[in-house]
Residue, then its C-alpha position, 0 to 999 in steps of 0.5 A: x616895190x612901190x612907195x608913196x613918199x610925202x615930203x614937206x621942206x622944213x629950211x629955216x625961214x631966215x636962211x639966205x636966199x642965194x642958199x636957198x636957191x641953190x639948195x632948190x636948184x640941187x634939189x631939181x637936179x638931183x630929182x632928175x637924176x633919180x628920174x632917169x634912174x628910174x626910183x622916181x616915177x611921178x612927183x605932185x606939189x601939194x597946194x598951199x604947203x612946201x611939201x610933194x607927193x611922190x611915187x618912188x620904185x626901188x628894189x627895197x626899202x634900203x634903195x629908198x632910203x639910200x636915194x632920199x638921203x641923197x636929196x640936197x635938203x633932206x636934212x630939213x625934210x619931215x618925211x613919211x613913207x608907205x610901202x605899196x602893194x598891187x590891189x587884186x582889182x589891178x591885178x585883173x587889168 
């Protein structure tokens, strides 16, 4: 299954810098990983907020979960999920 997944970063302003970049560092590292897994296929930055876009493929929506609970900020992440279905115009290609 695919899902559209919007994130946006809610880390407290007044948290430590040497914090903050080591929770972006393991953010990139564990985004990776997810890559090569295969769960994360495309990630967009959206302009002018600390938020992405993300396109994510799991088996269901438990292997969604389980991979964006892994995420090192995830705890100070709003999250909106959206399951995606094939439109029959796609179907045709």
């Amino acid at each position: 299954m695919e899902f559209l997944v919007r994130t946006e970063n809610k880390l407290p302003v007044d948290t430590p810098d040497d914090i903050r970049e080591g929770l972006r560092k393991a953010e990139r590292e564990r985004a990776r990983e997810l890559r090569e897994a295969g769960l994360l296929k495309r990630l967009w930055r959206v302009p002018g907020r600390n938020a992405t876009v993300g396109l994510y493929e799991a088996a269901d929506p438990a292997e969604l979960h389980d991979a964006l609970v892994s995420l090192p900020m995830w705890k100070w992440m709003d999250i909106t999920v959206e399951a995606l279905a094939t439109h029959p115009q796609e179907r045709a290609r």
